[in-house]
py3Dmol code that shows the C-alpha trace and the ligand (Angstrom):
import py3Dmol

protein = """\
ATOM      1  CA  UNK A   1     -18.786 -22.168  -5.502  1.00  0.00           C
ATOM      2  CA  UNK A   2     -15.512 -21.171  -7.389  1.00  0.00           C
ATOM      3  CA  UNK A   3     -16.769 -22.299 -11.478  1.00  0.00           C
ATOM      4  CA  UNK A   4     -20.310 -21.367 -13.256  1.00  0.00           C
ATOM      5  CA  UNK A   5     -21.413 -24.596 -12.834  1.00  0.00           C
ATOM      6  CA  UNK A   6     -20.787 -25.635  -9.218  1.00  0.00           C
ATOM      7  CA  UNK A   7     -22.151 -22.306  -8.290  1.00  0.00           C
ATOM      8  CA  UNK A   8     -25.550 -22.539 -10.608  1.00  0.00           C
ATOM      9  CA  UNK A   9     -25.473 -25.619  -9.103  1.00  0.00           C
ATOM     10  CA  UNK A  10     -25.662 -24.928  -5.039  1.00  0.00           C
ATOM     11  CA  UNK A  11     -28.650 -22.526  -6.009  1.00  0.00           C
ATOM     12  CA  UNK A  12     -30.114 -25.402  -8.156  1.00  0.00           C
ATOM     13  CA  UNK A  13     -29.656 -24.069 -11.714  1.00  0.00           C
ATOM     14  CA  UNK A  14     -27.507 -25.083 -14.187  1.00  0.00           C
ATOM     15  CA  UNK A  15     -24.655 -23.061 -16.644  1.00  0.00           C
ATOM     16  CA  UNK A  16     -24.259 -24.119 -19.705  1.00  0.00           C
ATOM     17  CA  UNK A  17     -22.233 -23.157 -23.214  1.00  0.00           C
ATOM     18  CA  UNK A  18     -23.244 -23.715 -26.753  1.00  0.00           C
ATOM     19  CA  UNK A  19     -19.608 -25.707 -28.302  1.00  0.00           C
ATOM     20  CA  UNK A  20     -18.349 -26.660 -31.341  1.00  0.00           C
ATOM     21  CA  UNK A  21     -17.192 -30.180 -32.264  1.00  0.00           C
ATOM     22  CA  UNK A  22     -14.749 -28.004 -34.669  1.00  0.00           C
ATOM     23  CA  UNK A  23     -13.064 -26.785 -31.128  1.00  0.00           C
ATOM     24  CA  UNK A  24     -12.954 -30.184 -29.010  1.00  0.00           C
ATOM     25  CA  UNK A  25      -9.182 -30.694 -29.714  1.00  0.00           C
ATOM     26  CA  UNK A  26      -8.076 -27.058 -28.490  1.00  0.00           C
ATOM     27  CA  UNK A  27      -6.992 -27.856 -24.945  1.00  0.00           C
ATOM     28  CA  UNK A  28      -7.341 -24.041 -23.597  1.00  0.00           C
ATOM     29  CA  UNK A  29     -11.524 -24.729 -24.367  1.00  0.00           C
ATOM     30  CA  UNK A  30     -11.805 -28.267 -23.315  1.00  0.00           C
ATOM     31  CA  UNK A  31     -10.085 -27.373 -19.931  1.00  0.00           C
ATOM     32  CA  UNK A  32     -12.438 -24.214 -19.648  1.00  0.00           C
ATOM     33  CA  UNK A  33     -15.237 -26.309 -20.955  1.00  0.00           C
ATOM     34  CA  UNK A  34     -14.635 -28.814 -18.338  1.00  0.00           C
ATOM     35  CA  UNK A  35     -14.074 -27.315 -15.414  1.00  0.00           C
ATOM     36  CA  UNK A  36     -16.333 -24.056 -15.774  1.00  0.00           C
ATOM     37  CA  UNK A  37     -20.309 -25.361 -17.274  1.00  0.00           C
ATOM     38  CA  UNK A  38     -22.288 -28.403 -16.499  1.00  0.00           C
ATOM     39  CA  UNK A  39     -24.575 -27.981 -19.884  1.00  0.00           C
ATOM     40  CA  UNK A  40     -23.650 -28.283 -23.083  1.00  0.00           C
ATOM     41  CA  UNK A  41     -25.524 -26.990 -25.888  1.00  0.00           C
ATOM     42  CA  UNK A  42     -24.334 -27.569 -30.007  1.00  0.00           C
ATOM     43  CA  UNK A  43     -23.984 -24.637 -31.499  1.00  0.00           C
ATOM     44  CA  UNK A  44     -24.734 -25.849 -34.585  1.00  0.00           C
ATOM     45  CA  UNK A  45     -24.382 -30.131 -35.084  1.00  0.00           C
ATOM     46  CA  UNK A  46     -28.536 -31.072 -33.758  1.00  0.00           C
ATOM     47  CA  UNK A  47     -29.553 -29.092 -36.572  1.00  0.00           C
ATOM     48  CA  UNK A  48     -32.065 -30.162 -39.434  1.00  0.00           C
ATOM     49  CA  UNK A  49     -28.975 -29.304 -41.964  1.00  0.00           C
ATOM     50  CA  UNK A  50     -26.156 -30.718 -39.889  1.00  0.00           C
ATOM     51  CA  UNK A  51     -28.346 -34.511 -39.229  1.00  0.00           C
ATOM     52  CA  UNK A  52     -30.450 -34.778 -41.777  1.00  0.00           C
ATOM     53  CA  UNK A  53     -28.719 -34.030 -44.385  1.00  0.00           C
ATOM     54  CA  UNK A  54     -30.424 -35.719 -47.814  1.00  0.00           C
ATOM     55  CA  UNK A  55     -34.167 -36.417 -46.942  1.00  0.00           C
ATOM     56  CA  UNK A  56     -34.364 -39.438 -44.952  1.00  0.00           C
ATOM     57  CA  UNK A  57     -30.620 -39.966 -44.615  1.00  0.00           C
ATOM     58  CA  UNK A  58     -29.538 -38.925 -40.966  1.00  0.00           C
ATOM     59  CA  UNK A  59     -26.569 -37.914 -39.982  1.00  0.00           C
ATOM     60  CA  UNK A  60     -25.431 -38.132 -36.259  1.00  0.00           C
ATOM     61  CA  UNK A  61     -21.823 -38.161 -36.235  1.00  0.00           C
ATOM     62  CA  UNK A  62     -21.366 -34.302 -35.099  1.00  0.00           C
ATOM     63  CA  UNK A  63     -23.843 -34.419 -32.965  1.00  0.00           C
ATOM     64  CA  UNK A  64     -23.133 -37.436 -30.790  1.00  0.00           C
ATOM     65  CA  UNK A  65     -19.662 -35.852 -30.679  1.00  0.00           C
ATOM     66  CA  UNK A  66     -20.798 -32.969 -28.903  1.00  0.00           C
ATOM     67  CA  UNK A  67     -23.703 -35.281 -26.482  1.00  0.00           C
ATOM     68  CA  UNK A  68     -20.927 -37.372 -25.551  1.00  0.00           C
ATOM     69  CA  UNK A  69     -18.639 -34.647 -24.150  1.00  0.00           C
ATOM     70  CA  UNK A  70     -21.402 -33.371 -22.164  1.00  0.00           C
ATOM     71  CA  UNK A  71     -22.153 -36.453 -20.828  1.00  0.00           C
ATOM     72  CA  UNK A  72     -18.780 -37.974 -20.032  1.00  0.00           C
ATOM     73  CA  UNK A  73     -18.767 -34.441 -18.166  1.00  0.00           C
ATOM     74  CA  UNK A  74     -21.903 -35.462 -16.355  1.00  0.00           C
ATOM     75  CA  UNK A  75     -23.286 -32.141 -18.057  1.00  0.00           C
ATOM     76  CA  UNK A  76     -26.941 -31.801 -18.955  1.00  0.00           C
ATOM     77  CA  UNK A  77     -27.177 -31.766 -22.824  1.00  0.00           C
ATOM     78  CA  UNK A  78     -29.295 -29.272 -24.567  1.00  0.00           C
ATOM     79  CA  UNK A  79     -31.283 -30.379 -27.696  1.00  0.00           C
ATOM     80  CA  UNK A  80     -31.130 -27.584 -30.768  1.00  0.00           C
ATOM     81  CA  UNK A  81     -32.978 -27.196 -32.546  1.00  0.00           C
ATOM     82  CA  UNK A  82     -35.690 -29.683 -34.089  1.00  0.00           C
ATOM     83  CA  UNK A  83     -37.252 -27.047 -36.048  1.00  0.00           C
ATOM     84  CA  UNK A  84     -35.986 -23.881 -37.312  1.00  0.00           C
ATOM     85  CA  UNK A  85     -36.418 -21.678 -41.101  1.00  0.00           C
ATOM     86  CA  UNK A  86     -32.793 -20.983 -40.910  1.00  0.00           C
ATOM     87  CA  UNK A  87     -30.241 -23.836 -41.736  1.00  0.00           C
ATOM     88  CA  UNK A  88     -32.627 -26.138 -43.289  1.00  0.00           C
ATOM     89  CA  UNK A  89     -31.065 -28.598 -45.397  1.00  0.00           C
ATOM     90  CA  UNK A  90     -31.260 -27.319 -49.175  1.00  0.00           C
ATOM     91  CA  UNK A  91     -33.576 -30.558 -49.999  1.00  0.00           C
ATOM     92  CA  UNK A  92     -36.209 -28.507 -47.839  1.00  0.00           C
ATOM     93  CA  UNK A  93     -35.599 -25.080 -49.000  1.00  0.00           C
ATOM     94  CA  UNK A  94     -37.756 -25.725 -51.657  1.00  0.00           C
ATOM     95  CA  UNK A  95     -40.267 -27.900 -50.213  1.00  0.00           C
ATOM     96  CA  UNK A  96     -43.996 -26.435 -49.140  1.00  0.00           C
ATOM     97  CA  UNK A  97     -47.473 -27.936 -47.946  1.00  0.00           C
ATOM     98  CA  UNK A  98     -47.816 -31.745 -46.864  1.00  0.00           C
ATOM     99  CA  UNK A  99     -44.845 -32.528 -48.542  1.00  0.00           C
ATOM    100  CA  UNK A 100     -43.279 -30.407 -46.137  1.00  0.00           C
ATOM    101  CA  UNK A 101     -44.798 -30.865 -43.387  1.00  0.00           C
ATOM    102  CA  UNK A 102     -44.768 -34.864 -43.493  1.00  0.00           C
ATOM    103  CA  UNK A 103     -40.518 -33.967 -43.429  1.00  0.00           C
ATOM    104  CA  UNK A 104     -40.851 -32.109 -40.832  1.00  0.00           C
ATOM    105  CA  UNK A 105     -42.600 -33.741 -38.399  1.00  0.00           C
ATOM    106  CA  UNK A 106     -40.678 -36.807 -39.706  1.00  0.00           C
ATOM    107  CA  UNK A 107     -37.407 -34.998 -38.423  1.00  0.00           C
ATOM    108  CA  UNK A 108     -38.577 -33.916 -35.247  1.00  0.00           C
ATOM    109  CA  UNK A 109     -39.508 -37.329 -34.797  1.00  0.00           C
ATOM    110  CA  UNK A 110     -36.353 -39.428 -36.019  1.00  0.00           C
ATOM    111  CA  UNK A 111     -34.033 -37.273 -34.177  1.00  0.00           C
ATOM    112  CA  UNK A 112     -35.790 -37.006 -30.846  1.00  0.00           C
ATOM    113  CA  UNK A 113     -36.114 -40.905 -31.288  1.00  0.00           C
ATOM    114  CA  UNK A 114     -31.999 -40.882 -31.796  1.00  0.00           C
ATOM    115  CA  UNK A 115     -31.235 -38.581 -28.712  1.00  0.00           C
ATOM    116  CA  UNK A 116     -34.375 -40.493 -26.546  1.00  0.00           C
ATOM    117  CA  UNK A 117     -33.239 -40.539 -23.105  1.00  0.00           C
ATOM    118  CA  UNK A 118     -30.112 -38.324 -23.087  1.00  0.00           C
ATOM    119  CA  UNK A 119     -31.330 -34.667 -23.657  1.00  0.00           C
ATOM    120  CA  UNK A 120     -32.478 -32.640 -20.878  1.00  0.00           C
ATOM    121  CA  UNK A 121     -34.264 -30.031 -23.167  1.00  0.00           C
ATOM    122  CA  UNK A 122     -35.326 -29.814 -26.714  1.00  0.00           C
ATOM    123  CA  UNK A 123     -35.578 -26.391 -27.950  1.00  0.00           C
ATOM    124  CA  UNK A 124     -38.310 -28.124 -30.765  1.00  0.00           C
ATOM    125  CA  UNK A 125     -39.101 -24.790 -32.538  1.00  0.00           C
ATOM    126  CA  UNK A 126     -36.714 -22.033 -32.933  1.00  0.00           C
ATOM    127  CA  UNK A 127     -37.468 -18.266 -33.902  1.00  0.00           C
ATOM    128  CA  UNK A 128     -40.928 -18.857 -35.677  1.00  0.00           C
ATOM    129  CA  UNK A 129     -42.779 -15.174 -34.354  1.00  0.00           C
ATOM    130  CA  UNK A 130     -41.874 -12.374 -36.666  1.00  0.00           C
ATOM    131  CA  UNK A 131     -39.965  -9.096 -35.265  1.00  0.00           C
ATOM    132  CA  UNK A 132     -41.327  -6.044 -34.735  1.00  0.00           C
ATOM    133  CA  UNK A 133     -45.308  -4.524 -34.001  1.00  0.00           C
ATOM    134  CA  UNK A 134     -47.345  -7.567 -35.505  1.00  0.00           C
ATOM    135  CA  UNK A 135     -46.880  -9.995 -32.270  1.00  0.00           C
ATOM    136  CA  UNK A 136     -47.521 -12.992 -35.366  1.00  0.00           C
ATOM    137  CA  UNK A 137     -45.552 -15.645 -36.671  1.00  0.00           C
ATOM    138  CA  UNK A 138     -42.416 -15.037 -39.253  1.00  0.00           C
ATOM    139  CA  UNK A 139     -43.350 -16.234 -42.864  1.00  0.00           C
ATOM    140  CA  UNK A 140     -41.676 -19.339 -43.692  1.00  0.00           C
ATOM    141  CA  UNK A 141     -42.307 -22.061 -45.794  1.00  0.00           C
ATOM    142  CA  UNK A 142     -42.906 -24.128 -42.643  1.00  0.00           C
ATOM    143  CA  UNK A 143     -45.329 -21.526 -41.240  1.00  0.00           C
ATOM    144  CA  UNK A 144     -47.112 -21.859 -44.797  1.00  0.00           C
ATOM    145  CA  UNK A 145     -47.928 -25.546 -44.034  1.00  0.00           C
ATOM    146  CA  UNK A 146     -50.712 -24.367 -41.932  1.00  0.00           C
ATOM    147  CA  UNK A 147     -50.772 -22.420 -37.927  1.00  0.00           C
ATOM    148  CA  UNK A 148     -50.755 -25.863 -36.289  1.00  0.00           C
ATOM    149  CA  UNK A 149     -47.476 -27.002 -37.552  1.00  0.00           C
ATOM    150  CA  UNK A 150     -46.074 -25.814 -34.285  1.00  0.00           C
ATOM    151  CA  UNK A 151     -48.038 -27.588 -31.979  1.00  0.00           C
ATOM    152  CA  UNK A 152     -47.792 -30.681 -34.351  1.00  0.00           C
ATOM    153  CA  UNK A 153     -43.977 -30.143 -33.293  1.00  0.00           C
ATOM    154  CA  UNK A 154     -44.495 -30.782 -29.956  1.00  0.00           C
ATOM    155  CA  UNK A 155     -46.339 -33.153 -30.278  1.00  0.00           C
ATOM    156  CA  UNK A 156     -43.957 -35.493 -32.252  1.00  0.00           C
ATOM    157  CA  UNK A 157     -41.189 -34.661 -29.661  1.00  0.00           C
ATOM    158  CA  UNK A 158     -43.741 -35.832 -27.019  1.00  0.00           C
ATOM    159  CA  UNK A 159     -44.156 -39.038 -28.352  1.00  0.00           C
ATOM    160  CA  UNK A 160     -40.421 -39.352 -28.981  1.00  0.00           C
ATOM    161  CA  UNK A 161     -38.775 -38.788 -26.216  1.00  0.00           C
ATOM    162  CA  UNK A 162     -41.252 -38.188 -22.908  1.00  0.00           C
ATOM    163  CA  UNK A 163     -38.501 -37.828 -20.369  1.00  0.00           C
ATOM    164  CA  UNK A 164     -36.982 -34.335 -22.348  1.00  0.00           C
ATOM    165  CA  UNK A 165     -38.144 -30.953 -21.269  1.00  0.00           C
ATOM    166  CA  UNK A 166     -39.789 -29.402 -24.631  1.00  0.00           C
ATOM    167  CA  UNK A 167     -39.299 -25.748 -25.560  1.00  0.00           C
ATOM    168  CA  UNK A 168     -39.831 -22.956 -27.423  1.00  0.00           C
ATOM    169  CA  UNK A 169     -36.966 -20.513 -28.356  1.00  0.00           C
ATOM    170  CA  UNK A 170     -36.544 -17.318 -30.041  1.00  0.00           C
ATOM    171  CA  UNK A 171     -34.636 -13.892 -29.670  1.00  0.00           C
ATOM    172  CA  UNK A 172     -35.447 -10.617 -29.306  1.00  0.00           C
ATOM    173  CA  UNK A 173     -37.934 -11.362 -26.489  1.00  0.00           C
ATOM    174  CA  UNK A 174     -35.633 -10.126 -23.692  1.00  0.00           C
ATOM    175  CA  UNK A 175     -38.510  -8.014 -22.247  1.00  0.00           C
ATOM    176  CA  UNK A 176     -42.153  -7.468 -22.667  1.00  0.00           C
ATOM    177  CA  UNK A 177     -42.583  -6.647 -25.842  1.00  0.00           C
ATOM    178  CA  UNK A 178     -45.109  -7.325 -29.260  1.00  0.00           C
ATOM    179  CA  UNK A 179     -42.910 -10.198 -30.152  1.00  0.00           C
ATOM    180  CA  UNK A 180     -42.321 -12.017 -26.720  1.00  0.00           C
ATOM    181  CA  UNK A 181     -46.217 -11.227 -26.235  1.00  0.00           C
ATOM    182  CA  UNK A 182     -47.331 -13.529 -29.411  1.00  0.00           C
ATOM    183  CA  UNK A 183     -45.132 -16.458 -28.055  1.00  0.00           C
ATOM    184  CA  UNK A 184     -46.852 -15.487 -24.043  1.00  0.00           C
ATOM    185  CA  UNK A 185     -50.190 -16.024 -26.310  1.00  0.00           C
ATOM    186  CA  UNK A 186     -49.018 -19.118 -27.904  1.00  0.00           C
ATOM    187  CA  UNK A 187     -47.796 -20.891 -24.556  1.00  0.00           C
ATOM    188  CA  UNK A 188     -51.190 -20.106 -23.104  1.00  0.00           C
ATOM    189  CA  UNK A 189     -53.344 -21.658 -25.740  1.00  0.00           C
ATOM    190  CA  UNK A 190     -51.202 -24.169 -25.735  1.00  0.00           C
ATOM    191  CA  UNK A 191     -51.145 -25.116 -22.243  1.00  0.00           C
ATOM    192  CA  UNK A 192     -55.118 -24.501 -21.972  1.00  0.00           C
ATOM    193  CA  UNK A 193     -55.613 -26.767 -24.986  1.00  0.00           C
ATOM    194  CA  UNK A 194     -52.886 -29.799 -23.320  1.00  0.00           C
ATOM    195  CA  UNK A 195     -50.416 -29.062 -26.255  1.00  0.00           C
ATOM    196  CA  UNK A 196     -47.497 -30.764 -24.321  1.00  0.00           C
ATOM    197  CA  UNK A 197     -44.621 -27.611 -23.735  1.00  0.00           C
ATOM    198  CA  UNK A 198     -42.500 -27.444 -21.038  1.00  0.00           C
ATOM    199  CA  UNK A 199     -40.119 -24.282 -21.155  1.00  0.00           C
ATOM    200  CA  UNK A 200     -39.652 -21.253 -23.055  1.00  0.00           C
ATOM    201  CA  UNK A 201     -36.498 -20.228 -24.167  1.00  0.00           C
ATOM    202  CA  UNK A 202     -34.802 -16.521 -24.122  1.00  0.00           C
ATOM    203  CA  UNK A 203     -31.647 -16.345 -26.402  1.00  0.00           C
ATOM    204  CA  UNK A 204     -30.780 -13.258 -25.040  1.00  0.00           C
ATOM    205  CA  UNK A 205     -28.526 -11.932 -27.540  1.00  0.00           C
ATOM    206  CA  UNK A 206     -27.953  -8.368 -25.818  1.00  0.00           C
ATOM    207  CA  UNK A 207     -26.478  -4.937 -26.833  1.00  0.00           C
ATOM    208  CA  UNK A 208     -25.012  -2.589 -24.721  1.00  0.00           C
ATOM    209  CA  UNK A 209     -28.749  -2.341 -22.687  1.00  0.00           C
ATOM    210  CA  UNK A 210     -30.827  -4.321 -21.426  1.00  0.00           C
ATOM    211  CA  UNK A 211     -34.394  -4.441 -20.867  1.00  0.00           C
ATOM    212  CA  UNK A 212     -36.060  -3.117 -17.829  1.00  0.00           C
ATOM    213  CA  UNK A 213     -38.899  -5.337 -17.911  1.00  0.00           C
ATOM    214  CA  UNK A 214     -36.672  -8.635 -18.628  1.00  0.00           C
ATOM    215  CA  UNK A 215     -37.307  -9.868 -14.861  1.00  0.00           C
ATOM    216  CA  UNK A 216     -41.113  -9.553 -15.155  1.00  0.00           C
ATOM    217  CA  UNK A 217     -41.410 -11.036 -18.766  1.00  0.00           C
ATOM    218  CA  UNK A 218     -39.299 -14.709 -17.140  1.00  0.00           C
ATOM    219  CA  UNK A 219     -41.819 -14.423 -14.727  1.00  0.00           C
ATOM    220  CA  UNK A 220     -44.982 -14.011 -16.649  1.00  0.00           C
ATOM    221  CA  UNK A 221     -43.842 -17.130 -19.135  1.00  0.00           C
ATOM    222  CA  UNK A 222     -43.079 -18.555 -15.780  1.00  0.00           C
ATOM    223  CA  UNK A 223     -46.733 -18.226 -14.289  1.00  0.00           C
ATOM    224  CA  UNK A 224     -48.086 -19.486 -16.987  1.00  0.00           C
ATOM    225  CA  UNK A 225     -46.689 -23.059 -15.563  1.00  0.00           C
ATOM    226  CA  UNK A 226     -43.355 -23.386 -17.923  1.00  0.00           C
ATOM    227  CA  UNK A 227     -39.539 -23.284 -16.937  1.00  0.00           C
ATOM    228  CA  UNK A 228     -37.755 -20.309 -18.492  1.00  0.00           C
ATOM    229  CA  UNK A 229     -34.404 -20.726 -19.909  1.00  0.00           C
ATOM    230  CA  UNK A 230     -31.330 -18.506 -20.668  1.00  0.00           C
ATOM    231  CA  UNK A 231     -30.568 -20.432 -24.039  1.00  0.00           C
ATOM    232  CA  UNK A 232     -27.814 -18.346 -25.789  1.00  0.00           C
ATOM    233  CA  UNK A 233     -26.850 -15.552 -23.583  1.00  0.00           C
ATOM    234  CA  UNK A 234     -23.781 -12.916 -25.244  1.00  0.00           C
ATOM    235  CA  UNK A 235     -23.630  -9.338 -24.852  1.00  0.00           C
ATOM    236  CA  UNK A 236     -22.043  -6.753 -26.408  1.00  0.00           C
ATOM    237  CA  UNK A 237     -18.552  -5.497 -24.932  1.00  0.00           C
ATOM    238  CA  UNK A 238     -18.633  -1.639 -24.176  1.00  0.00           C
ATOM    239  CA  UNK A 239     -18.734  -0.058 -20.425  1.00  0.00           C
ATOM    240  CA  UNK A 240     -22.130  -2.250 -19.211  1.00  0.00           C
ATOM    241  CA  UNK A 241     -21.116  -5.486 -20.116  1.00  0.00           C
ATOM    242  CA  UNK A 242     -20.272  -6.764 -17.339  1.00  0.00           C
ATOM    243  CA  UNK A 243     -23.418  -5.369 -15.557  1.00  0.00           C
ATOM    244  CA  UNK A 244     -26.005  -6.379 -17.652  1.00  0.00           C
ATOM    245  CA  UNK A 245     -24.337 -10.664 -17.324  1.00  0.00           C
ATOM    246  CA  UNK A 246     -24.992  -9.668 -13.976  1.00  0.00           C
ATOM    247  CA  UNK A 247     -28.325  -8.181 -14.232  1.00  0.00           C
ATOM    248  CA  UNK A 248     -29.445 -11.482 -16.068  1.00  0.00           C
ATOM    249  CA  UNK A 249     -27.989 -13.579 -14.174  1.00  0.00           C
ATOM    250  CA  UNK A 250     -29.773 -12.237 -10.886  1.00  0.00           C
ATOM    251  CA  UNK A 251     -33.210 -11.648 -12.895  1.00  0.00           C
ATOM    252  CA  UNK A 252     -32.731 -15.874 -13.448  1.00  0.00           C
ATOM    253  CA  UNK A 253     -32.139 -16.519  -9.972  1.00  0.00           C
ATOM    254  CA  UNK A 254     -35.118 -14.310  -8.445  1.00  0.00           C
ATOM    255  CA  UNK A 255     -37.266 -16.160 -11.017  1.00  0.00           C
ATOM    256  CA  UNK A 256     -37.890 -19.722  -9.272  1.00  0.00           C
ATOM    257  CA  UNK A 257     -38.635 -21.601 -13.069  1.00  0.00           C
ATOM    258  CA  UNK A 258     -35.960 -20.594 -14.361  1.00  0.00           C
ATOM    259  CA  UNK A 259     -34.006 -23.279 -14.468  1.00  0.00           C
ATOM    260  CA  UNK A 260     -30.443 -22.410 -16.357  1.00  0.00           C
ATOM    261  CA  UNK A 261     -28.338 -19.882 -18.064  1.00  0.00           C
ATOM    262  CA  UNK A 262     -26.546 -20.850 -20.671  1.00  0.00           C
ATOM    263  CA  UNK A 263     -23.859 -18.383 -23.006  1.00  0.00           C
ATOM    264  CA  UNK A 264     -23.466 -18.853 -26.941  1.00  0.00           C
ATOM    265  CA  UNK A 265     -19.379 -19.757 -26.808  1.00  0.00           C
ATOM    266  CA  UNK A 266     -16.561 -20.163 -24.722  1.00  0.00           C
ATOM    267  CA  UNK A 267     -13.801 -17.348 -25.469  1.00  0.00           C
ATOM    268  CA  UNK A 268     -14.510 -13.980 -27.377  1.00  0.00           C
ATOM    269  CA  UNK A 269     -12.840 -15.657 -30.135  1.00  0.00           C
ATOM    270  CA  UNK A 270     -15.420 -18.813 -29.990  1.00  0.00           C
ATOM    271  CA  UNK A 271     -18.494 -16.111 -30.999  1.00  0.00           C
ATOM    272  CA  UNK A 272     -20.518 -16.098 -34.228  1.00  0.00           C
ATOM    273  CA  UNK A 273     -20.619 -12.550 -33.157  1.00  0.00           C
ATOM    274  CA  UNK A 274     -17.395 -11.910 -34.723  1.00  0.00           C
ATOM    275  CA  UNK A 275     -15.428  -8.530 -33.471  1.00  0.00           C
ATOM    276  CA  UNK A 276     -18.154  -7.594 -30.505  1.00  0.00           C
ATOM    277  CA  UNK A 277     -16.415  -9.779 -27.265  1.00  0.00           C
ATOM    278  CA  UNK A 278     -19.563 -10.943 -26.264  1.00  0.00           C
ATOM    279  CA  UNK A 279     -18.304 -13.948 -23.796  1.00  0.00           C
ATOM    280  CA  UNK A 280     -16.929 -14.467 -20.647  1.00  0.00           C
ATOM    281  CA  UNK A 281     -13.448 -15.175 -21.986  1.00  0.00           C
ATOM    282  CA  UNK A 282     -11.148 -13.434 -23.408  1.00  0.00           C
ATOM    283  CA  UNK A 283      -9.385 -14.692 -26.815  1.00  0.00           C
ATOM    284  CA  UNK A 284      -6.331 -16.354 -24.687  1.00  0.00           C
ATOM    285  CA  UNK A 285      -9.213 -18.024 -22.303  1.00  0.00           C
ATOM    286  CA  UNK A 286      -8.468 -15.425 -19.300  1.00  0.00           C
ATOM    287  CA  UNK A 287     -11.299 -14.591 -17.237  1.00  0.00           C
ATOM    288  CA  UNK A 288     -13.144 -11.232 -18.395  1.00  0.00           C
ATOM    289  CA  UNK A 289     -14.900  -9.005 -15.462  1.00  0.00           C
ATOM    290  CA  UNK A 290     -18.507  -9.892 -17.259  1.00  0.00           C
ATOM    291  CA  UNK A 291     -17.055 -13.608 -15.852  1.00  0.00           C
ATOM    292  CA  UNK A 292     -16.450 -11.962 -12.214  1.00  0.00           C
ATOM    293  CA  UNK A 293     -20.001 -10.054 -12.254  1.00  0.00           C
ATOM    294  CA  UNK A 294     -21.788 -13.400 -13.170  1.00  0.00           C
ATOM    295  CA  UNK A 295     -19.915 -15.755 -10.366  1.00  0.00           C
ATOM    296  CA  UNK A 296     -20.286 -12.916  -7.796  1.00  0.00           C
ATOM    297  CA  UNK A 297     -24.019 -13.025  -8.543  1.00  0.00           C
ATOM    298  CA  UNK A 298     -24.777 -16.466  -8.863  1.00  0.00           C
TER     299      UNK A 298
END
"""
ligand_1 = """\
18
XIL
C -25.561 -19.542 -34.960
C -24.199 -20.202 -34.786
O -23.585 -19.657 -33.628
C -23.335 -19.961 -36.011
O -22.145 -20.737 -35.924
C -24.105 -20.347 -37.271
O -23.338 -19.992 -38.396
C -25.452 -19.672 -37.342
O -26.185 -19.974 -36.154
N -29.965 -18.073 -32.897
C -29.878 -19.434 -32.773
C -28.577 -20.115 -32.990
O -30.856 -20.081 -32.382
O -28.730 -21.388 -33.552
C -27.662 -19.281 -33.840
O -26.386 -19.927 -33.885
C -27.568 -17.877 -33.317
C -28.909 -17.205 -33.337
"""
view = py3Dmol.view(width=600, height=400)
view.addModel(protein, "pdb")
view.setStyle({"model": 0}, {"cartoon": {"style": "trace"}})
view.addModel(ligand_1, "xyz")
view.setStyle({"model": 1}, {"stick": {}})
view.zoomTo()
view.show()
């Protein structure tokens, strides 16, 4: 194939990009939008602050802005995030125990009920194991509402919306590691015990290195009997850039679950990872080699 998508495509993957309602009216991204991904991802309008604003009072607008481009596109839409401790709405901040949790699962529910039918994957819980040694979950005031409030999570989305694939997403996981060994844990109990989950997602926000275990940790999420995703792929410019888009980009393709790749922006200039040219395109929407190395290995 000659674009990201059609290529993905032949060898029955998808590539996606995480957008920006904010950029739909600059022509250079819509055309590169368009013509290069077939998934969409919002970077930041499914969130619990962006559509639920005051508790109880949902907001869609932003969101529907950004699953309607993907769709007219005939792009798969990625759902995220249900859950998350960053970018809750301030009403929530300050909420703990039932109160909170009733909210919660209350949002997971409402919003997979909006979006029922048109998402291909919900990434339901986002970031909830803690970095570093421990292998546990990250303190929040959701994870103080008691262990199970992830499972109950998946649970809701289950009985929302049947037809979406339902993940779990976090970052620093991008090989086999303490942290990406809690969530292996987590996925098995959870498929032993018939807590419905479908895929786990890999952000893959990457330095200048990447790990040399990253292949076999896809693969062990992937025996476990759930898809693996690339959900927000960028990488640090320097000399290996364009080698390690590669090197992820091939580790998803020997994997057979894993099912997409998708990068966090459009154009260097697009990236909350302001000054480090993580993308594929440059700032005037030129092709960078990191977009060469991916196409030649897809
Ligand atoms: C980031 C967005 O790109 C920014 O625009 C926003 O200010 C903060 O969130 N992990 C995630 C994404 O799961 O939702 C984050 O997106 C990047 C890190």
């Amino acid at each position: 194939g000659t674009t990201l998508g059609a290529s993905a495509a032949e060898k029955g993957r998808y590539f996606g990009a995480a957008i920006a309602g904010g950029r739909l009216g600059d022509s250079t991204y819509t055309r590169i939008l368009r013509t290069e991904f077939n998934s969409v991802t919002a970077e930041n309008e499914m969130k619990w602050d962006a559509t639920e604003p005051q508790q109880g009072q949902f907001n869609y607008t932003n969101g529907d802005r950004i699953l309607n481009e993907g769709l007219s596109n005939g792009s798969k839409v990625r759902g995220h995030a249900l859950l998350w401790h960053n970018q809750e709405p301030q009403w929530a901040r300050s909420m703990e125990g039932s109160a909170l949790r009733n909210a919660a699962i209350n949002h997971v529910t409402q919003v997979a009920t909006h979006y029922k039918g048109k998402i291909h994957s919900w990434d339901v819980v986002n970031e909830a194991f803690a970095d570093g040694g421990s292998g546990g979950r990250r303190d929040s005031n959701l994870q103080r509402t008691g262990n199970d409030w992830i499972e109950a999570a998946f649970r809701a989305a289950r009985n929302a919306d049947p037809g979406a694939k339902l993940c779990y997403n976090d970052y620093n996981t991008d090989g086999i590691n303490a942290k990406s060994t809690g969530i292996y844990n987590m996925v098995r109990d959870f498929k032993s015990r018939g807590v419905p989950i479908d895929c786990v997602g890999f952000q893959s926000h990457l330095g200048t290195t990447i790990d040399s275990t990253y292949q076999a940790n896809l693969q062990r999420f992937a025996d476990l009997g759930v898809d693996v995703q690339i959900t927000e792929l960028d990488v640090a410019q320097g000399g290996n850039q364009a080698n390690i888009y590669a090197a992820v980009t091939r580790a998803c393709l020997a994997v057979s679950r894993c099912t997409g790749i998708t990068v966090w922006g459009i154009r260097d200039t697009d990236s909350w990872r302001t000054g480090e040219n993580p993308l594929l395109f440059d700032g005037s929407g030129n092709k960078k080699a990191a977009y060469t190395a991916v196409l030649n290995a897809l």
